[in-house]
Structure formats: structure tokens, C-alpha cells
VMD Tcl script that draws the C-alpha trace (Angstrom):
set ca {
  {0.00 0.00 0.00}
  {1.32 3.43 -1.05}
  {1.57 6.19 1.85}
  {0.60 9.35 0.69}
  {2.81 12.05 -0.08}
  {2.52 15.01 1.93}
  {2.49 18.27 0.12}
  {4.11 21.36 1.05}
  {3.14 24.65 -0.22}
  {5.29 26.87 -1.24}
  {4.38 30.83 -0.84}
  {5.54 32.86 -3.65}
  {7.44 36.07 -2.81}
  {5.67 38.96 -3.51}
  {6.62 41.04 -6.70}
  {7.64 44.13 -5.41}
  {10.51 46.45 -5.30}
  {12.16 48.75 -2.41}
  {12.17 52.54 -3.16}
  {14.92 53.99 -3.28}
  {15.97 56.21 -0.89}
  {19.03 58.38 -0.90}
  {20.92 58.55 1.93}
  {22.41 61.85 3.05}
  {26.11 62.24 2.03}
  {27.96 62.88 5.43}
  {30.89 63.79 3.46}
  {29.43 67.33 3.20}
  {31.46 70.59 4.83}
  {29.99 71.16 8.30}
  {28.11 74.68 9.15}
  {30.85 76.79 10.08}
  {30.26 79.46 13.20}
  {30.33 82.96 12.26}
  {31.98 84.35 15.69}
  {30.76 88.04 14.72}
  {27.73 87.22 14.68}
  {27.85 85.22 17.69}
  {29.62 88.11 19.24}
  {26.82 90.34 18.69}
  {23.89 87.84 19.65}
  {25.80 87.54 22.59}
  {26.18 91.25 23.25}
  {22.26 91.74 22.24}
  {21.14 89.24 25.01}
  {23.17 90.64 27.61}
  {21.69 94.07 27.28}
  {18.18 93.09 26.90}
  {18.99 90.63 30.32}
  {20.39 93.92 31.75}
  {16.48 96.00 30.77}
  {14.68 93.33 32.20}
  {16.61 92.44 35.34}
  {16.21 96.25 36.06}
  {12.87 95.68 34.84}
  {12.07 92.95 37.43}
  {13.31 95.24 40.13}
  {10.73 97.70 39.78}
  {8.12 95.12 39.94}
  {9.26 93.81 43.05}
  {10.01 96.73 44.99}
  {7.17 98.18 46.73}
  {5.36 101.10 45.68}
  {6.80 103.48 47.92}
  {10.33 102.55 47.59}
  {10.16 102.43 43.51}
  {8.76 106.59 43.22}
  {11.14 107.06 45.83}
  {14.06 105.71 43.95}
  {13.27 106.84 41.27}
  {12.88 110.73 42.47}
  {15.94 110.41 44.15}
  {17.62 109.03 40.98}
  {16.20 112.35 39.07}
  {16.95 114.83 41.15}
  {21.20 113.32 41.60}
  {21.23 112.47 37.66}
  {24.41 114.31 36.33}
  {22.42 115.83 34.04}
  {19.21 116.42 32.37}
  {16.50 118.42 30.43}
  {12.61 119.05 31.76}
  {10.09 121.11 31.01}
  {7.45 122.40 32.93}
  {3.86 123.82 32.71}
  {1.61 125.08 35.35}
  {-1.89 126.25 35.51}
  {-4.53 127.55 37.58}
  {-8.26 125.61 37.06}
  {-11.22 127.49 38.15}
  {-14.42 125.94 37.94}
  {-13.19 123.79 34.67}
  {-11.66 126.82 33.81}
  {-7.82 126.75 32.50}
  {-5.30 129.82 33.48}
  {-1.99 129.31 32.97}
  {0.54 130.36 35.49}
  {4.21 129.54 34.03}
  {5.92 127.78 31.28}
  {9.57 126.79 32.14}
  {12.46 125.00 30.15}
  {15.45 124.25 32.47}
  {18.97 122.29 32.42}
  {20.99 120.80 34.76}
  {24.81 120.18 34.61}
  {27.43 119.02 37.60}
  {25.56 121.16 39.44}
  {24.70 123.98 37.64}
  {21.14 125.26 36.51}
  {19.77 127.47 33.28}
  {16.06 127.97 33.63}
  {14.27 129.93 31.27}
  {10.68 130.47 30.43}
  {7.65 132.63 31.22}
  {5.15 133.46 34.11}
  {1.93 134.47 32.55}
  {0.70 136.14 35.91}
  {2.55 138.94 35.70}
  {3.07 138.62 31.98}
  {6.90 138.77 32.51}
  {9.54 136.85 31.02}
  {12.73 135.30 32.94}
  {16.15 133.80 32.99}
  {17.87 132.58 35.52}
  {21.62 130.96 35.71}
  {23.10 129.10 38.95}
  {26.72 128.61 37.82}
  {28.79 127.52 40.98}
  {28.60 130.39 43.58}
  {26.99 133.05 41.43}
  {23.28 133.75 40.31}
  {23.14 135.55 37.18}
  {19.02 136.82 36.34}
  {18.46 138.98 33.33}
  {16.75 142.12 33.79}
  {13.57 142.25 31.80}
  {13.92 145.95 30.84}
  {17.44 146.64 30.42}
  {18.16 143.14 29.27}
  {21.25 143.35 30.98}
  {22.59 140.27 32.93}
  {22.52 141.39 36.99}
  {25.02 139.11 38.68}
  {25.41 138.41 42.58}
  {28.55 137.56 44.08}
  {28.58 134.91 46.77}
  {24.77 134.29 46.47}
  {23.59 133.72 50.13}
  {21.97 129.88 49.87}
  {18.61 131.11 51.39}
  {18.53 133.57 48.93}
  {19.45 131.68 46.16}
  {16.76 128.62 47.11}
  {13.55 130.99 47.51}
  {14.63 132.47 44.26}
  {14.91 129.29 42.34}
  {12.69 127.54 44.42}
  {9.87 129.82 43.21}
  {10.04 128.85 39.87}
  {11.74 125.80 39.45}
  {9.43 122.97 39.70}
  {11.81 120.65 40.80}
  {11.58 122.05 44.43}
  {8.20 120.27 44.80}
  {9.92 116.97 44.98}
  {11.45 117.69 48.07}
  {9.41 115.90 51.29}
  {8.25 116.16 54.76}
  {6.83 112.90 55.60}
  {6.92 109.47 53.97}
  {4.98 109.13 50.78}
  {1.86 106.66 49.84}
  {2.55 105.37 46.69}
  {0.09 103.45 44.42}
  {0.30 101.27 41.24}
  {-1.83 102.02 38.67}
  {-0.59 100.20 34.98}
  {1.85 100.85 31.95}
  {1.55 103.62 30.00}
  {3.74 105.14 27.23}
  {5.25 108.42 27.70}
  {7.37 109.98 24.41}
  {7.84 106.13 22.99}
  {8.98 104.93 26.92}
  {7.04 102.22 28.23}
  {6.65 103.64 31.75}
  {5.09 102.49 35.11}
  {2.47 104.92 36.75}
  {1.71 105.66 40.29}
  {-0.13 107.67 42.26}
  {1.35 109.26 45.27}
  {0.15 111.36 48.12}
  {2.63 113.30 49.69}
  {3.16 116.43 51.36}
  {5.75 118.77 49.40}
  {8.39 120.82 51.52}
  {8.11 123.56 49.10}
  {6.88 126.49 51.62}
  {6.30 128.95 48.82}
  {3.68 126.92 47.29}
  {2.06 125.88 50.84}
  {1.31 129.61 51.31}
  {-1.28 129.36 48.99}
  {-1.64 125.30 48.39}
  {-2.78 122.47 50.23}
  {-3.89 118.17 49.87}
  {-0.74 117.88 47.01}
  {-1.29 114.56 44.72}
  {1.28 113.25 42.43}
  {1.41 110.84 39.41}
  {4.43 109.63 38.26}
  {5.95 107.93 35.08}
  {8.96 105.78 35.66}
  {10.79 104.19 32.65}
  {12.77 100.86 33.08}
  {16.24 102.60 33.67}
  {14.23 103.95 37.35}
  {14.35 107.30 36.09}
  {11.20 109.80 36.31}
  {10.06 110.17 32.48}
  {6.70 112.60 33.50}
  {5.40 113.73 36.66}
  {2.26 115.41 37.42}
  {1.05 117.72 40.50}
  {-2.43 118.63 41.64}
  {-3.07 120.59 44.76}
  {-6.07 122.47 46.34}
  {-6.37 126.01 46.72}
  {-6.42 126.69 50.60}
  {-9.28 129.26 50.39}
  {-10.73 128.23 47.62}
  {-12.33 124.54 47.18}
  {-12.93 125.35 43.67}
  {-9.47 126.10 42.45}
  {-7.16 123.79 41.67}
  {-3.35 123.39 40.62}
  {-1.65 121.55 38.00}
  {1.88 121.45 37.05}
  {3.28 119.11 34.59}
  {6.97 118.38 34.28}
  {8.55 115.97 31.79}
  {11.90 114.93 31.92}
  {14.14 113.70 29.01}
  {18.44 113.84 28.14}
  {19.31 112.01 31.26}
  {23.45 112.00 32.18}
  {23.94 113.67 28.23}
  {26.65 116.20 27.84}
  {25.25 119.61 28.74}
  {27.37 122.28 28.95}
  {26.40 125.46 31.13}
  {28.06 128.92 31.56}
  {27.94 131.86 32.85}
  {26.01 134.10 30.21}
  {28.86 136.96 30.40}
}
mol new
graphics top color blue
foreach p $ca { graphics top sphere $p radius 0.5 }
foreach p [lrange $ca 0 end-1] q [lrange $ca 1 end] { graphics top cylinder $p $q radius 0.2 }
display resetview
């Protein structure tokens, strides 16, 4: 008897090909650094980490302490520009009082500008230990010799807005947002404080503040508002915006 034979199927391979892929050619040149350019990515990233760790800071420091600062930093800059606008408000009603440009150099001061009250025109230079104020008739340059410092303050003092900075008692400061002041991206706060300035607490009283620091902690704008002691319907403004921080500004004596 025959056994059967067992069959055994055989699969066929299937009839297909591999694409064909290229390989990359590692024989290529390799990128090769540009060390200028690195160089000045480097030096890019460094100052913008400088902005924003100065940047952090003001975010972190309280209120208080920031418009502090940052006063403080103003009024001890080397140098700087600012200019300055005041006005009476009656009933909704506008007057303005002065208009001021000043400079400040190592010490020195040049203000210049106009007080609208008693329609009179001024200039004023502080060079070391001598005042030197233009006569508004004669046009003649009036100098004093060894200017007596109380002197010298109530006269500058009087029109130089800068005096209202000046303290008697810790400040309340407030945050209040960003704003942009002359392309700066600025903080703003509000501030109550009560100004040392005796010649405008003759006539002034309840002073407000709002400030504009920039990222450097430098004053950008500043704004004042006060209440007329007799009057509850007049009120104060003075505006003050500060730019040419620690350029070169030279000052002399005008003769």
C-alpha cells in the first residue's frame, strides 16, 4: 500500500521592489560658526537681560520705595533736560501760570521760560557760587557775588518745579498700569505726599502726584495737583517731563 505524499506549499514572494531612498552624504562641509555674529547675539542678550533684570526690580520693589528711587535718581542724575507747565483751574476753567524749560549740569542750573501772571519773562543761571538773572527791561545780565543759599533757594525755588519733589513725611505710593510716555514704556503711580516747598504751601494744600517711571528707574513725566487753601474750587496743575538724562550739557555763565 502506497503512503501518501505530503504536500508542502510553497508561498511565492511577492513582486515588489524597495524605493529607493538616498541617503544623506555625510561627506558634506559642516556649518561653520560665524563668531561676529555670535559676538553680537551675545552682546544683544546681555543688554536686553540687563532691561529686564532692572525691569524685574521695579516690579518687586514696593510702591513706595520704587517713586522714591526713582525721584531720588532724578533729582542726583548728572544731568538732564525738563520742562514744565503750570496752571490755575477754576471751575473747569484753564489759566496758565508759568511755562519753564530748564537744564541741569554738575551742578549747575539754566532755567528759562515765562510766568503768565505777571506777563513777565525770565532767565535765571546758577553757575557755581553766582546767580546771574536777566533784567527784563534793560536786558542786561545782573550778577550776585557769593549768592547767600537762602537767597538763592527761595529764588529758584519759586520757579523751578523741581523744588516740589522735596518731602516732609513718607509718601503713599500706588500702582496704577503701563503707560507710554514719548515712545517709553513707563510704570504709573499715584502718590500722596506732602511737598516741603513752603512757597507753594502759602497758597496750596492736599498735594497729589502721578508719576511715570521708565525701566532705567528714572522719572520720564510727573504730574502735581493741589487744592487752593481758600478756595475749594481752584485747583493746581503742574506738569513736568523729563528727558536727556546723564547727556553732555554744557552750562556757563552768560557773560
Amino acid at each position: 500500500m502506497k503512503k501518501k505524499e505530503k504536500k508542502f506549499w510553497a508561498f511565492k514572494r511577492p513582486n515588489f521592489k524597495l524605493p529607493n531612498f538616498k541617503l544623506p552624504n555625510f561627506n558634506r562641509p559642516r556649518f561653520r560658526l560665524n563668531w561676529k555674529w555670535l559676538l553680537i547675539i551675545l552682546l544683544i542678550l546681555a543688554f536686553a537681560g540687563g532691561g529686564y533684570g532692572v525691569y524685574r526690580v521695579l516690579n518687586s520693589v514696593p510702591p513706595e520705595e520704587a517713586v522714591s528711587t526713582a525721584i531720588e535718581n532724578t533729582l542726583n542724575a548728572e544731568s538732564y533736560r525738563y520742562q514744565a507747565v503750570s496752571k490755575k483751574v477754576i471751575d473747569g476753567n484753564e489759566e496758565l501760570l508759568s511755562e519753564v524749560v530748564g537744564e541741569k549740569s554738575n551742578g549747575n542750573v539754566h532755567l528759562k521760560g515765562k510766568l503768565h501772571v505777571v506777563n513777565s519773562d525770565f532767565e535765571i543761571y546758577q553757575v557755581a557760587d553766582k546767580l546771574y538773572r536777566k533784567d527784563e527791561f534793560s536786558k542786561d545780565w545782573l550778577v550776585v557775588e557769593d549768592t547767600n543759599l537762602e537767597a538763592t533757594e527761595k529764588l529758584v525755588q519759586e520757579i523751578n518745579p523741581l523744588g516740589i519733589f522735596r518731602f516732609s513725611e513718607p509718601l503713599v505710593a500706588h500702582y496704577v498700569g503701563k503707560e507710554e510716555i514719548n515712545g517709553k514704556k513707563c510704570r504709573k503711580y499715584e502718590v500722596m505726599a506732602e511737598t516741603e516747598n513752603k512757597y507753594l504751601l502759602v497758597l496750596w494744600r492736599d498735594f497729589t502726584f502721578t508719576v511715570w517711571i521708565d525701566k532705567s528707574g528714572l522719572l520720564t513725566k510727573a504730574e502735581i495737583n493741589a487744592v487752593n487753601k481758600q478756595h475749594d474750587n481752584q485747583r493746581l496743575i503742574m506738569s513736568v517731563v523729563f528727558s536727556d538724562y546723564n547727556k553732555e550739557i554744557v552750562i556757563e555763565p552768560p557773560m
